[in-house]
N, C-alpha and C positions, 0 to 999 in steps of 0.2 A: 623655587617650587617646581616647576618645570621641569629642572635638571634632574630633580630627585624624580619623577616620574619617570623619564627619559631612561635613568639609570637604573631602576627596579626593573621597566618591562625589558631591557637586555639581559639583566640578570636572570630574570623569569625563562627569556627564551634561550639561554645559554644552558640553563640548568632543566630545561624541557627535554628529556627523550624522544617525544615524538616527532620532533625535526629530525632527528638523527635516523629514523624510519625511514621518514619520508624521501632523503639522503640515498639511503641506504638502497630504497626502491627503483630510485634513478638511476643510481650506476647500476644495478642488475638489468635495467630496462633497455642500459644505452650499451651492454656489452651482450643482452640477446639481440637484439638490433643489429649489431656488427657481426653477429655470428651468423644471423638470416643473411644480411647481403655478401656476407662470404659463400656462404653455401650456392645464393642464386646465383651468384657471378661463375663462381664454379660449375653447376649446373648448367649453364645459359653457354658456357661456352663447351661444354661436353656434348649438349643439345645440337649446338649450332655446326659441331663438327660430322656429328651425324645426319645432320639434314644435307651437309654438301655431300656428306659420300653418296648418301640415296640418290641424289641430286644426278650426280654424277653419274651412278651405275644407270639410271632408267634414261635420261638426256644426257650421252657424253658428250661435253665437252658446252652444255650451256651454261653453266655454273660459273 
């Protein structure tokens, strides 16, 4: 009796589309994710390259 419940609710959730959503919303989540920490990384070091020239040009050579 068991096994036949066991094996309906996988049928159920195999043949459910809304997993497949909810799927589907993670990997769009986990590849804007990856595209923000690219950007910032990029950013962050774009940033940080221009704070040593500043750095530089007003205190040279404290940098």
């Amino acid at each position: 009796m068991i096994m036949q419940t066991i094996k309906a609710s996988v049928v159920k959730f195999v043949k459910d589309e809304d997993g497949l959503t909810i799927v589907e919303y993670a990997v769009a989540g986990g590849l804007i994710t990856v595209a923000v920490v690219v950007t910032f990384t990029a950013l962050g070091g774009a940033v940080n390259t221009r704070m040593i020239a500043l750095c530089n040009a007003v205190l040279p050579g404290a940098c």
